[in-house]
PQR file of N, CA, C, O and H, with PARSE charges and radii, in Angstrom:
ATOM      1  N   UNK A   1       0.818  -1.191   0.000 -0.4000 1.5000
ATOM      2  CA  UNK A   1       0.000   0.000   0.000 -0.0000 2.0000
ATOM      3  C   UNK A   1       0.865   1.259   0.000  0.5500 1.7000
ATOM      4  O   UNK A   1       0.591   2.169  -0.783 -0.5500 1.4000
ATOM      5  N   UNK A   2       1.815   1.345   0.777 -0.4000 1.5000
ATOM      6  CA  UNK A   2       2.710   2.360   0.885 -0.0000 2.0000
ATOM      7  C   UNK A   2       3.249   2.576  -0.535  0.5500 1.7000
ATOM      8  O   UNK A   2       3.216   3.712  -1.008 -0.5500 1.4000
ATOM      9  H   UNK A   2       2.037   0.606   1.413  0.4000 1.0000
ATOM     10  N   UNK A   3       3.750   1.535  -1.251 -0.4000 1.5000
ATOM     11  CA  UNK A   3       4.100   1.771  -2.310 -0.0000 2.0000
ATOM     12  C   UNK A   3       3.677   2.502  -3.348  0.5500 1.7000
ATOM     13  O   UNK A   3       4.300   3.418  -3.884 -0.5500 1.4000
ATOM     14  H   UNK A   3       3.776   0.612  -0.867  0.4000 1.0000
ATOM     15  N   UNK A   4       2.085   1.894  -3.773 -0.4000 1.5000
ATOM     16  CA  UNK A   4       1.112   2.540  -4.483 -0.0000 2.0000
ATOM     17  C   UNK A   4       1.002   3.867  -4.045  0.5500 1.7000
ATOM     18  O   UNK A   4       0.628   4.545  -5.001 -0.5500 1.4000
ATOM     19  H   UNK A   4       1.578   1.150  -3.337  0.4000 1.0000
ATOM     20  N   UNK A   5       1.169   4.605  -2.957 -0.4000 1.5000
ATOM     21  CA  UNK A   5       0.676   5.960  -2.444 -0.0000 2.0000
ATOM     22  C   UNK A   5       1.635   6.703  -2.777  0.5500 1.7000
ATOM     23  O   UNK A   5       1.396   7.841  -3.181 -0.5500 1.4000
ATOM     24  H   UNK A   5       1.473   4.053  -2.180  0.4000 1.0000
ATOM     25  N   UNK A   6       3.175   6.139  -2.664 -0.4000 1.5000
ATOM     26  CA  UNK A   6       4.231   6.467  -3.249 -0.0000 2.0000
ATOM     27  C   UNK A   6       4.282   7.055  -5.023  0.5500 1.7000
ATOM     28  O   UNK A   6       4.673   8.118  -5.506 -0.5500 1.4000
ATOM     29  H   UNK A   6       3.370   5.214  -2.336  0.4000 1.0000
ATOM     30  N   UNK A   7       3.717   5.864  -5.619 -0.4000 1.5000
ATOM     31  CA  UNK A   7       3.564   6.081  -6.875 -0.0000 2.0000
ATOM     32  C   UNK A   7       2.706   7.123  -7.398  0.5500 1.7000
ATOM     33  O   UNK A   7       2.832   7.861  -8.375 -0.5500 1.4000
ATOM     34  H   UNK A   7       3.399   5.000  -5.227  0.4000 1.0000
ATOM     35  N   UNK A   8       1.794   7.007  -6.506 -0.4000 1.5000
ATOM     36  CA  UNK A   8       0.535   7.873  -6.877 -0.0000 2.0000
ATOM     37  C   UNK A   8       0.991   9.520  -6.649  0.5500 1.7000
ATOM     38  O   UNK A   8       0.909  10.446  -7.455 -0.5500 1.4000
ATOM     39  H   UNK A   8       1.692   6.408  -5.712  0.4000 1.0000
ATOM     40  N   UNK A   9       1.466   9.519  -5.334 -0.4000 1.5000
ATOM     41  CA  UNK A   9       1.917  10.532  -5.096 -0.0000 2.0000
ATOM     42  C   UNK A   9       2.942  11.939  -6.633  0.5500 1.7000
ATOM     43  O   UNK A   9       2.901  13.104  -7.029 -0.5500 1.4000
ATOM     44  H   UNK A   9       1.532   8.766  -4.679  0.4000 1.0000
ATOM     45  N   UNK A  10       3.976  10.090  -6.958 -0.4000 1.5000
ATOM     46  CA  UNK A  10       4.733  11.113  -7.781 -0.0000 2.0000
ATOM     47  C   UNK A  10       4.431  11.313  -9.265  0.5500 1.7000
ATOM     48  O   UNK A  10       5.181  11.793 -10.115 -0.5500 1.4000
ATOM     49  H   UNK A  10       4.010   9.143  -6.636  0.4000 1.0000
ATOM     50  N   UNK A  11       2.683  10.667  -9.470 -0.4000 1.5000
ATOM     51  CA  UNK A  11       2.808  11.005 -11.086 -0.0000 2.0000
ATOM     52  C   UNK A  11       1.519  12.779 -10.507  0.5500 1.7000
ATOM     53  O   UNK A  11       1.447  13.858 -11.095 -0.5500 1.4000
ATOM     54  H   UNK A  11       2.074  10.277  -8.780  0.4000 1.0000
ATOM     55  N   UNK A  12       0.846  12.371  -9.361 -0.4000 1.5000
ATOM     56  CA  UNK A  12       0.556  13.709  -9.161 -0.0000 2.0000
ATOM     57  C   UNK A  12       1.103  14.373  -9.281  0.5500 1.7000
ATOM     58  O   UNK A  12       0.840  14.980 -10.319 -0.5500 1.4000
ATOM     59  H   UNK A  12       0.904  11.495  -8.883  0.4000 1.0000
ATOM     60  N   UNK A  13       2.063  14.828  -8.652 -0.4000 1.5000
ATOM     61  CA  UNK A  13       3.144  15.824  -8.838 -0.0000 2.0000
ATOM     62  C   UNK A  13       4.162  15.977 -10.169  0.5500 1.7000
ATOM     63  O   UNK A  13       4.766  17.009 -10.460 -0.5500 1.4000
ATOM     64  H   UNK A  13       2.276  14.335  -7.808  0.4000 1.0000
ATOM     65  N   UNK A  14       4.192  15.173 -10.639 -0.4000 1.5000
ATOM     66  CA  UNK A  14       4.716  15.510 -12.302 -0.0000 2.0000
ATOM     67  C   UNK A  14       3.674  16.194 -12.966  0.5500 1.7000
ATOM     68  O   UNK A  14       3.789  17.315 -13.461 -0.5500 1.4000
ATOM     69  H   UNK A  14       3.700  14.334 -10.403  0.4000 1.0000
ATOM     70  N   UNK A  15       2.361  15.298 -12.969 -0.4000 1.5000
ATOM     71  CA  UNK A  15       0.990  16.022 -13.903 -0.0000 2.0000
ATOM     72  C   UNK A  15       1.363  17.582 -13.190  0.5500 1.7000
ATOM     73  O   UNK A  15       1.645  18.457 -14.008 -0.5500 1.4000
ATOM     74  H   UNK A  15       2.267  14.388 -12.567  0.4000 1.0000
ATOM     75  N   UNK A  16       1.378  17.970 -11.723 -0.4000 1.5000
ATOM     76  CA  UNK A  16       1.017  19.145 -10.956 -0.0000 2.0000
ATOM     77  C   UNK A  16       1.928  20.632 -11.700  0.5500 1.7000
ATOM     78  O   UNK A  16       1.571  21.785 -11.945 -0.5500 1.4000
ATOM     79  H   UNK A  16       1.149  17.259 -11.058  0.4000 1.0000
ATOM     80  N   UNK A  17       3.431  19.761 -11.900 -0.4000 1.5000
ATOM     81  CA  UNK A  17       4.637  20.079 -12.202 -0.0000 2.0000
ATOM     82  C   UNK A  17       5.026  20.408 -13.464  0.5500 1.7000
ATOM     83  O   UNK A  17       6.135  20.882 -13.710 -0.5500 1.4000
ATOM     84  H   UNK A  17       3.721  18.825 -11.701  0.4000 1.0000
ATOM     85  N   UNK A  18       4.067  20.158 -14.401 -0.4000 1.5000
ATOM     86  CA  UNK A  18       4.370  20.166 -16.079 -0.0000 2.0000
ATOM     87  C   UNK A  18       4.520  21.062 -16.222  0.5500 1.7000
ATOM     88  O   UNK A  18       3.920  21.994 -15.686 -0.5500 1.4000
ATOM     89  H   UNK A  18       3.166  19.774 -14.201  0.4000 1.0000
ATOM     90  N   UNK A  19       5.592  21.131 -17.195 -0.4000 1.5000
ATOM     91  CA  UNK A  19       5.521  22.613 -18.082 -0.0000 2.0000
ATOM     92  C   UNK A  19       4.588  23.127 -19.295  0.5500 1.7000
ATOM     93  O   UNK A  19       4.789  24.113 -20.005 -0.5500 1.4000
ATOM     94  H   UNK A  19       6.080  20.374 -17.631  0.4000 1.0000
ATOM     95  N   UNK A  20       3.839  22.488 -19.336 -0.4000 1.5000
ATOM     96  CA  UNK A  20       2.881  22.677 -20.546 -0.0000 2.0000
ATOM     97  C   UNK A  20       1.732  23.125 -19.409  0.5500 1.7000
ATOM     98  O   UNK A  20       1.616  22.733 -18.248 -0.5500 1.4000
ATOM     99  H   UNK A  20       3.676  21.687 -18.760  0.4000 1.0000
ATOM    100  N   UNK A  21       0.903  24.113 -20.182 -0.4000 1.5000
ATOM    101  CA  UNK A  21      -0.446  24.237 -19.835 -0.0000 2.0000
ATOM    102  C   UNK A  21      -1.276  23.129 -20.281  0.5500 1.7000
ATOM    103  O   UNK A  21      -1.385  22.891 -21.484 -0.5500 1.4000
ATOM    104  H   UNK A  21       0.997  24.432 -21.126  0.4000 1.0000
ATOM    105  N   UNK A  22      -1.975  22.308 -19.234 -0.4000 1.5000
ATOM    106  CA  UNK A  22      -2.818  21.177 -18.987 -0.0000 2.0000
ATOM    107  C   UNK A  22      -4.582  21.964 -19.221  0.5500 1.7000
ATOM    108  O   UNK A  22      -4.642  23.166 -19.479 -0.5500 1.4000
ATOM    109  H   UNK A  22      -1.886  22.502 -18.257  0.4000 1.0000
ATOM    110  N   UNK A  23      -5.436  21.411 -19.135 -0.4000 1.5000
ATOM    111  CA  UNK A  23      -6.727  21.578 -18.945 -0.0000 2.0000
ATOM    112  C   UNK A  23      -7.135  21.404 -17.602  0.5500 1.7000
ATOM    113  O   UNK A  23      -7.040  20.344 -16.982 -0.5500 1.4000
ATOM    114  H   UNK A  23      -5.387  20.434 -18.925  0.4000 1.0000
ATOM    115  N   UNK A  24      -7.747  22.833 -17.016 -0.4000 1.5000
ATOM    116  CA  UNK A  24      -7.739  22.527 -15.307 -0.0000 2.0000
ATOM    117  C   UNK A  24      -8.395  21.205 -14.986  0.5500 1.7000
ATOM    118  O   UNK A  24      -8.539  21.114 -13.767 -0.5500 1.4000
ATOM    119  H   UNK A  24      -7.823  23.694 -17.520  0.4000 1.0000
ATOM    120  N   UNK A  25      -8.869  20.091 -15.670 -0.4000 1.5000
ATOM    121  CA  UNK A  25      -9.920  19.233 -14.930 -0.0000 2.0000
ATOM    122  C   UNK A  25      -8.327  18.060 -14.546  0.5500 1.7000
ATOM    123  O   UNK A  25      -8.080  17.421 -13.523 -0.5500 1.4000
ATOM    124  H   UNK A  25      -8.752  20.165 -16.661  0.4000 1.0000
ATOM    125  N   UNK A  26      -7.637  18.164 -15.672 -0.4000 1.5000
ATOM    126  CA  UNK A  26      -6.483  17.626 -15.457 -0.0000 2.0000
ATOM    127  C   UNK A  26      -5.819  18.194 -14.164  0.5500 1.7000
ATOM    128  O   UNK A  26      -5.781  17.465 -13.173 -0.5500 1.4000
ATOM    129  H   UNK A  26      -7.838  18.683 -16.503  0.4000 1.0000
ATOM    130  N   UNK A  27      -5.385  19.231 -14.123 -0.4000 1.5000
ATOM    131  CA  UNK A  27      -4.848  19.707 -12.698 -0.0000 2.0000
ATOM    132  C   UNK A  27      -5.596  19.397 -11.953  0.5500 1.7000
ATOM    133  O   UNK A  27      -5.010  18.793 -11.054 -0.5500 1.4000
ATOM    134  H   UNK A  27      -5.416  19.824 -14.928  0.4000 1.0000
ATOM    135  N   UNK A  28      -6.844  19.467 -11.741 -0.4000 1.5000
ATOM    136  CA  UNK A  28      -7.649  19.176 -10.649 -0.0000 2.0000
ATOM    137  C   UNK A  28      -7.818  17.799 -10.269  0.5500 1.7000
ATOM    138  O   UNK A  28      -7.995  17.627  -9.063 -0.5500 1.4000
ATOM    139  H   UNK A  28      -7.320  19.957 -12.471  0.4000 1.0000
ATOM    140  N   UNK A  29      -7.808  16.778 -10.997 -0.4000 1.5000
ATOM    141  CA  UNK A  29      -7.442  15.412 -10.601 -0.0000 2.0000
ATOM    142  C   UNK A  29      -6.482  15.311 -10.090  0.5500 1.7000
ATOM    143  O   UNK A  29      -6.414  14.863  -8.945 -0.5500 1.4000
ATOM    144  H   UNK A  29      -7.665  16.917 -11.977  0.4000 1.0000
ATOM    145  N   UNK A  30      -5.166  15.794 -10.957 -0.4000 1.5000
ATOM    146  CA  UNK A  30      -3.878  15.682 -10.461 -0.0000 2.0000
ATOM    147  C   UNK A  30      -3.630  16.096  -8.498  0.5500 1.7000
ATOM    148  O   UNK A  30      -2.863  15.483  -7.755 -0.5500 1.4000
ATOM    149  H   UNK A  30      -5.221  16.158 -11.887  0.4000 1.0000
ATOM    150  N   UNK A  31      -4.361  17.046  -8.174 -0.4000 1.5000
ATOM    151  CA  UNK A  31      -4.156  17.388  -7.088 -0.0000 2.0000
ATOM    152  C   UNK A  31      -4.702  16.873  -5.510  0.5500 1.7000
ATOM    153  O   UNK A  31      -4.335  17.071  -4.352 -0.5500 1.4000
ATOM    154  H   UNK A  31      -4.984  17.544  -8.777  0.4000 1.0000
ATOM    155  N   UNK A  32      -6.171  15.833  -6.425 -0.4000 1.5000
ATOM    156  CA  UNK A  32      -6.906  14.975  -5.689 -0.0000 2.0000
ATOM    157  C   UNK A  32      -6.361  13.966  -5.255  0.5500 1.7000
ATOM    158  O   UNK A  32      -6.610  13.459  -4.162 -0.5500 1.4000
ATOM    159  H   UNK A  32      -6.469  15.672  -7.366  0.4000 1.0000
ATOM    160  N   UNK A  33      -5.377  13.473  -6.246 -0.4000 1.5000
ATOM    161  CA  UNK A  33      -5.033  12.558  -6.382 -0.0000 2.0000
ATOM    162  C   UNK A  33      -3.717  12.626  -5.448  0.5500 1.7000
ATOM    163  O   UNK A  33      -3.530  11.776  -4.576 -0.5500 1.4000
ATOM    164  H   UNK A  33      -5.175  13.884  -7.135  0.4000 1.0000
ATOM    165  N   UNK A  34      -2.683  13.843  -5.717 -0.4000 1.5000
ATOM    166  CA  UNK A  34      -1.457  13.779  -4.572 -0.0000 2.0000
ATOM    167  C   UNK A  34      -2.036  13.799  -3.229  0.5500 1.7000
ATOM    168  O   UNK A  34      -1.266  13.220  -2.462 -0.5500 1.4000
ATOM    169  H   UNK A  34      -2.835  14.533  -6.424  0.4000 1.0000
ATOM    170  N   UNK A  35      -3.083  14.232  -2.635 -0.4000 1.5000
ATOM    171  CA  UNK A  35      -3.624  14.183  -1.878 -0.0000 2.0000
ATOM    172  C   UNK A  35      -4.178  12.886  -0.935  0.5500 1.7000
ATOM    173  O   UNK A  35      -4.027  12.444   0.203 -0.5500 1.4000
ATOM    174  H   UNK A  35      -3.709  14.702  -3.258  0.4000 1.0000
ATOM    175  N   UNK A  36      -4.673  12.681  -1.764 -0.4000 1.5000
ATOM    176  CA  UNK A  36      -5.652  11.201  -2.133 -0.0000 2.0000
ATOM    177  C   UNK A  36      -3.652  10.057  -1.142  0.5500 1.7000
ATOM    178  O   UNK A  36      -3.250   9.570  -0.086 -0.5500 1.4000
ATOM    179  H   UNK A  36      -4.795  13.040  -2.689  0.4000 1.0000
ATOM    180  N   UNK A  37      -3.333  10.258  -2.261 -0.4000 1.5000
ATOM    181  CA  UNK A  37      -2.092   9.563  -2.139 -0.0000 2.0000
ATOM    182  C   UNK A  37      -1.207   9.723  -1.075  0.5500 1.7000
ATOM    183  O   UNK A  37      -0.373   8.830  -0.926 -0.5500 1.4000
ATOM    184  H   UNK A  37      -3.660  10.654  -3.119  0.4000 1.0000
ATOM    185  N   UNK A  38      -1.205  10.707  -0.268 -0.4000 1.5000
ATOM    186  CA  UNK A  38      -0.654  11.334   1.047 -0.0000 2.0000
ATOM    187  C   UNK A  38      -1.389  10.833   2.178  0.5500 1.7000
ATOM    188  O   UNK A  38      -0.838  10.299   3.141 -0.5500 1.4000
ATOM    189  H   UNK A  38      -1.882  11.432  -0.389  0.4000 1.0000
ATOM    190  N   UNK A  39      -2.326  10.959   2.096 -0.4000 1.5000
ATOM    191  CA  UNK A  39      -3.436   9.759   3.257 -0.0000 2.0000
ATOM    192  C   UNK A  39      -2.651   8.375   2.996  0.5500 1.7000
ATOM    193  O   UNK A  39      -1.716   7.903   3.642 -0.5500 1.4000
ATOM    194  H   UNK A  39      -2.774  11.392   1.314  0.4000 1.0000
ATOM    195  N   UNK A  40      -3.389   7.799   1.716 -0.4000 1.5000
ATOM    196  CA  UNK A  40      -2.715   6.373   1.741 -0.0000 2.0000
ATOM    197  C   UNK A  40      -1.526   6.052   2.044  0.5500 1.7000
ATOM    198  O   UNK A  40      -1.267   4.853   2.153 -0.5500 1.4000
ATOM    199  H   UNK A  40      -4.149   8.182   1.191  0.4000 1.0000
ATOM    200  N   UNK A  41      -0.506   7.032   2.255 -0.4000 1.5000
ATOM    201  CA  UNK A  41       0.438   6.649   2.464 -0.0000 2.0000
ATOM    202  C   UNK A  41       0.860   6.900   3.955  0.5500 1.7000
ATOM    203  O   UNK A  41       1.594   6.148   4.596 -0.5500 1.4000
ATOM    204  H   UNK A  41      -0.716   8.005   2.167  0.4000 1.0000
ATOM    205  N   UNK A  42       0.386   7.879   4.344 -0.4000 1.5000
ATOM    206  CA  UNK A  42       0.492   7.701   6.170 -0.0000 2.0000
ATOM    207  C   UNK A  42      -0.693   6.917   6.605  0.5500 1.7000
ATOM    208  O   UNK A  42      -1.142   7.645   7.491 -0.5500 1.4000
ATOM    209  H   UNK A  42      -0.210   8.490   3.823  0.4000 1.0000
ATOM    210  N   UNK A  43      -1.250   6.187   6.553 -0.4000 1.5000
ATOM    211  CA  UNK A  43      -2.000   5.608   7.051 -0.0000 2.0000
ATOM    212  C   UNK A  43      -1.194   4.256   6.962  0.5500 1.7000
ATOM    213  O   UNK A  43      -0.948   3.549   7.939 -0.5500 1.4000
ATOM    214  H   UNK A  43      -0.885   5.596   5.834  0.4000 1.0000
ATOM    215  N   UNK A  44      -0.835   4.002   5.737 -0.4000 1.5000
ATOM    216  CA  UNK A  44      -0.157   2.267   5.771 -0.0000 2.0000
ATOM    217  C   UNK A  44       1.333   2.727   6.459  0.5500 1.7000
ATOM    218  O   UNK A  44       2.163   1.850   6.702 -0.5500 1.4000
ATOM    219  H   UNK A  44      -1.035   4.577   4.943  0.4000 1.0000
ATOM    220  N   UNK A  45       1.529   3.707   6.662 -0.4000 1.5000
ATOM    221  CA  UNK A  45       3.021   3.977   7.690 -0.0000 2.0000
ATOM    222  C   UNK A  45       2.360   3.294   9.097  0.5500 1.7000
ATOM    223  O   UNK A  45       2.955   2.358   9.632 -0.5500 1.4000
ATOM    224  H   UNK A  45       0.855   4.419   6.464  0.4000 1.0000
ATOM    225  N   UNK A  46       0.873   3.909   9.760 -0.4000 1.5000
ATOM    226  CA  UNK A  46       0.537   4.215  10.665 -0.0000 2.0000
ATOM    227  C   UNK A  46       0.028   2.653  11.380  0.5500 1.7000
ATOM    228  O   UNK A  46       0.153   2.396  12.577 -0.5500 1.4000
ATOM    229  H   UNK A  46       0.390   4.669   9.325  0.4000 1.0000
ATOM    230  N   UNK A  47      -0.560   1.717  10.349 -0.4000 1.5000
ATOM    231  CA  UNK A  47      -0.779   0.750  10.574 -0.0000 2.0000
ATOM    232  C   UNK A  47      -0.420  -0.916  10.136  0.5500 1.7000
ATOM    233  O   UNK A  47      -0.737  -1.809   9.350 -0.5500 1.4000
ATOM    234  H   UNK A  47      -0.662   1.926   9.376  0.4000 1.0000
ATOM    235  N   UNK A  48       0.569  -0.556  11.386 -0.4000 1.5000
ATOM    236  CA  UNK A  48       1.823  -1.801  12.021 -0.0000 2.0000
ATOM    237  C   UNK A  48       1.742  -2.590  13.046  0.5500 1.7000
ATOM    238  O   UNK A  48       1.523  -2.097  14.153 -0.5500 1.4000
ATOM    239  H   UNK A  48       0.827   0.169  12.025  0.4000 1.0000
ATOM    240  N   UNK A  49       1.939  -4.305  12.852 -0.4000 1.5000
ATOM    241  CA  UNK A  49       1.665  -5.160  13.445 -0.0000 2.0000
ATOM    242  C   UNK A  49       2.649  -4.999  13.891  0.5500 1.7000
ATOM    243  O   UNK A  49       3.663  -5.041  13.194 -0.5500 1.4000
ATOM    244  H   UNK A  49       2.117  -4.706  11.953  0.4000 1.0000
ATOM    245  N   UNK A  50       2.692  -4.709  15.471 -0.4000 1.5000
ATOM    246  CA  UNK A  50       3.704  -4.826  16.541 -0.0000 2.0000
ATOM    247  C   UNK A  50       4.178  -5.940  16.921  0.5500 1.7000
ATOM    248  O   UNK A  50       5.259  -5.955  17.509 -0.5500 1.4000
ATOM    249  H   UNK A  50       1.869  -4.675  16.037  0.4000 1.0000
ATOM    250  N   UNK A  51       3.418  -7.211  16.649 -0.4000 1.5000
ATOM    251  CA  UNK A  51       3.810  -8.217  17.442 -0.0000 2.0000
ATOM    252  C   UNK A  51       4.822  -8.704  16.118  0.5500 1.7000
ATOM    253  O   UNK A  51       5.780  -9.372  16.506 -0.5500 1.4000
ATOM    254  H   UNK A  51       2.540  -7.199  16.171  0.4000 1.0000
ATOM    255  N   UNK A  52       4.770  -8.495  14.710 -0.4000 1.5000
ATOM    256  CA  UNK A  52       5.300  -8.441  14.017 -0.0000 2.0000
ATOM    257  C   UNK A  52       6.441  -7.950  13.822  0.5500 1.7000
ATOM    258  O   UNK A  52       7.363  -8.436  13.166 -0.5500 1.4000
ATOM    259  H   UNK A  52       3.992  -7.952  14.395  0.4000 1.0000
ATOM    260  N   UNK A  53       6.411  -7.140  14.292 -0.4000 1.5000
ATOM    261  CA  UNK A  53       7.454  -5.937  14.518 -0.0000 2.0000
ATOM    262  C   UNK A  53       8.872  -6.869  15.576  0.5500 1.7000
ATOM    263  O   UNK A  53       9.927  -7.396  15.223 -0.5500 1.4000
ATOM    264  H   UNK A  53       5.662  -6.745  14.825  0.4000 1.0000
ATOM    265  N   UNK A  54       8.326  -6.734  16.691 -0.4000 1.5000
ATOM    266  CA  UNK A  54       8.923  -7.256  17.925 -0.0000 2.0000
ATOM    267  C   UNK A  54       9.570  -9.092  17.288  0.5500 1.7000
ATOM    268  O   UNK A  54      10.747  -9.448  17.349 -0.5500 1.4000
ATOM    269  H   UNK A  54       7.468  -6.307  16.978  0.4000 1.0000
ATOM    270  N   UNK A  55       8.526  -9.862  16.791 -0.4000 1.5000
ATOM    271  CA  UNK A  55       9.343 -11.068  16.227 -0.0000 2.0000
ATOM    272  C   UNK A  55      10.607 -10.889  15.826  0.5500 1.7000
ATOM    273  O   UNK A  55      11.564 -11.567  16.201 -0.5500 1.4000
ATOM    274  H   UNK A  55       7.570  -9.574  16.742  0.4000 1.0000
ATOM    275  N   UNK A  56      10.654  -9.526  14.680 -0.4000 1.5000
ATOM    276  CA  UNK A  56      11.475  -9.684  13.768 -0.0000 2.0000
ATOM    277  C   UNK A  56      13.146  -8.972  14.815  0.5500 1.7000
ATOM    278  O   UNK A  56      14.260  -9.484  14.923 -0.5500 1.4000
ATOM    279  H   UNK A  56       9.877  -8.974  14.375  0.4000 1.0000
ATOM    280  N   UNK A  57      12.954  -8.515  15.017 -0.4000 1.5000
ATOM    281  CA  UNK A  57      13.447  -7.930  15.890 -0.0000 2.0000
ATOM    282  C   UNK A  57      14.369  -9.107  16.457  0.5500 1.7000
ATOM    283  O   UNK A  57      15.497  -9.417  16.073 -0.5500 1.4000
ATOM    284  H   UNK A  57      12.049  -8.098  14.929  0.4000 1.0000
ATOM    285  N   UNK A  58      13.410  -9.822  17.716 -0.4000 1.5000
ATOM    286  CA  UNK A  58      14.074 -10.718  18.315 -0.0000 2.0000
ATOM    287  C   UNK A  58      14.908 -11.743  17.376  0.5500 1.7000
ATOM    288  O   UNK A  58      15.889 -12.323  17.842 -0.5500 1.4000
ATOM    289  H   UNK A  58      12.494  -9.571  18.028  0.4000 1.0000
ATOM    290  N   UNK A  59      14.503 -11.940  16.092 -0.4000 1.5000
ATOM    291  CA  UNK A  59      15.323 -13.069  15.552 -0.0000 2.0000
ATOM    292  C   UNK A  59      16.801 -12.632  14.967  0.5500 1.7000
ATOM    293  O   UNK A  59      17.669 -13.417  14.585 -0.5500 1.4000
ATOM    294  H   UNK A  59      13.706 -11.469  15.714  0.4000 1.0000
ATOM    295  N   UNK A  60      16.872 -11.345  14.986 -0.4000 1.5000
ATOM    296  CA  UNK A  60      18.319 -10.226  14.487 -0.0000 2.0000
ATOM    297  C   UNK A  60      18.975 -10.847  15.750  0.5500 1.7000
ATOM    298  O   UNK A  60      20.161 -11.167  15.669 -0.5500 1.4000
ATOM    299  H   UNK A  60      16.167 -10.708  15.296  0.4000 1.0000
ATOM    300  N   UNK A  61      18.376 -11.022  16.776 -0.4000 1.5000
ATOM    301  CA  UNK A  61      19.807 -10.449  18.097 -0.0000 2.0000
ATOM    302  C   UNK A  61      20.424 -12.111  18.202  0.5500 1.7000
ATOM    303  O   UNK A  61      21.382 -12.370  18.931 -0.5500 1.4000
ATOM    304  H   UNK A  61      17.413 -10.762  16.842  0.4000 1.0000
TER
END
């Protein structure tokens, strides 16, 4: 998921970023969408299996 939000994130910001004049409905997706993509992506930061976490952990030491 993080990934995808990642991705999403950076074709928003290219569309956002162009040097050509776009058609605002285009910008206006584009901006829903970096948006859109900034949630998804702190949210799958935000939700982490601890006990998961802690396994992996213990099997390093």
């Amino acid at each position: 998921m993080r990934t995808i939000g990642l991705v999403m994130a950076a074709v928003g910001s290219c569309v956002l970023t162009a040097p050509v004049t776009l058609p605002a409905v285009v910008v206006t997706v584009a901006g829903y969408l970096t948006v859109a993509a900034g949630v998804l992506t702190a949210v799958s930061q935000v939700t982490v299996d601890e006990q998961k976490v802690k396994r992996k952990g213990d099997s390093n030491e």
